[in-house]
N, C-alpha and C positions, 0 to 999 in steps of 0.2 A: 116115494115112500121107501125107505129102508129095512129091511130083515135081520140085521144082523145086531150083534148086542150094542158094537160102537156105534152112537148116531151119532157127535156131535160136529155139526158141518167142518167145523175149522181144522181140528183135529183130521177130517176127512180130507182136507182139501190139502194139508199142507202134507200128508202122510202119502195120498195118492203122488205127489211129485219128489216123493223123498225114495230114492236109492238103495242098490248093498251099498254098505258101511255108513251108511247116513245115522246121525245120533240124534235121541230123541232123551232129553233131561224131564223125568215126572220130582218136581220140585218141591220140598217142606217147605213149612210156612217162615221158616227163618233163614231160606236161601237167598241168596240177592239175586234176583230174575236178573234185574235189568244188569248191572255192571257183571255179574258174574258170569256172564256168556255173551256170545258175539251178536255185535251189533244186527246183523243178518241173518241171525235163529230169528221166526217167528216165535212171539210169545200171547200164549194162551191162559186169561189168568180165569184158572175155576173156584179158587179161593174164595165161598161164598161167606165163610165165616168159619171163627177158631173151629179145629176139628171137620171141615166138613167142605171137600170130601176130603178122604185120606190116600194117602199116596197108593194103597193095596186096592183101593176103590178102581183108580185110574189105572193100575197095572194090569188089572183083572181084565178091565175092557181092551185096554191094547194086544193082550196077548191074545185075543181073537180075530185079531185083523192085522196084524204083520211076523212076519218069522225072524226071532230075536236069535242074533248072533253071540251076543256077548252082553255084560251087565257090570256093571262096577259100582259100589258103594261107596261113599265116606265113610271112614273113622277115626274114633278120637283119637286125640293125641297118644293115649296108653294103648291103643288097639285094644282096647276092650269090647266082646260082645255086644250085641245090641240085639233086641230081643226081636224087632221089625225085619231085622235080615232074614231070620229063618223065615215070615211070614214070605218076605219075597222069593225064596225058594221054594216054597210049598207053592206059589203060582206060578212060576215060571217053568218056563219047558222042563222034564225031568234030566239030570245029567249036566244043565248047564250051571259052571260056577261064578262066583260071584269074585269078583276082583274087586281088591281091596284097595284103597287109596287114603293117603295122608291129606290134610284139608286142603293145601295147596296143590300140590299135584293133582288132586280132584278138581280144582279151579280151572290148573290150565287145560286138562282133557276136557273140561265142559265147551272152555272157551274156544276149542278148535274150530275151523271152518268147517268139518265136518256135523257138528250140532244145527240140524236145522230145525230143532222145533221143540222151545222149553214149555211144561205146562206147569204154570204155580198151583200147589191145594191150600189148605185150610189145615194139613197134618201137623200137630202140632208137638208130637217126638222128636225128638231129636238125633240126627245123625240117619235120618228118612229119606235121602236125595237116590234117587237111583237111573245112573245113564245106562239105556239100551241101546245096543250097536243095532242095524238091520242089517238081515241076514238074506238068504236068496229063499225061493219059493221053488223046491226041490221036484224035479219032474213027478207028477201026478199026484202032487199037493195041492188042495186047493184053501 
């Protein structure tokens, strides 16, 4: 039995062998899981149906069980705001920013061998994708 907010085994299992700098892609519903990251990320599809859950759903739960280094967005082609990004700041550790990326260059960072574990939603905004780096777990942090 688990106590903590994250239950979901897979999520658990693949996070528990995952490193610093290991990347963890929380995927919209219009990311290409499978071709747009390495064949060797574990892929976790929670995509129950449009909307649901949402990529803020899944961020919320991860940031209570690993120490996020870093975070990178997609945006569109104009860099125009997106209104989901501030929601990902508002959960994410305070202080950390959010690095921006063109859709391709967001491709190949996803697709590095460093990505081991894509989780698809049901988010159905666009320009929703956000890679979390792992970070280390700082003496007398639990």
């Amino acid at each position: 039995m688990l106590k903590g907010t994250l239950l979901h085994p897979e999520i658990l299992r693949v996070l528990g062998r995952a490193g610093h700098g290991s990347k963890v892609l929380i995927a919209d519903g219009n990311y290409p899981f499978t071709t747009g990251s390495p064949a060797s990320a574990e892929k976790v599809f929670l995509n129950l149906m449009p909307g649901m859950p949402k990529v803020t759903d899944v961020l919320a739960a991860l940031v209570t069980a690993i120490p996020i280094e870093a975070a990178a967005v997609m945006v569109p082609p104009d860099s125009s705001r997106q209104p989901i990004h501030d929601e990902f700041r508002h959960i994410l550790p305070a202080g950390l920013e959010l690095t921006e990326k063109k859709r391709y260059d967001y491709y190949d960072e996803v697709k590095s061998p460093e990505t081991t574990l894509v989780i698809a939603t049901g988010e159905q905004r666009r320009f929703a994708n956000l890679l979390l780096t792992i970070g280390v777990i700082k003496e007398g942090e639990q």
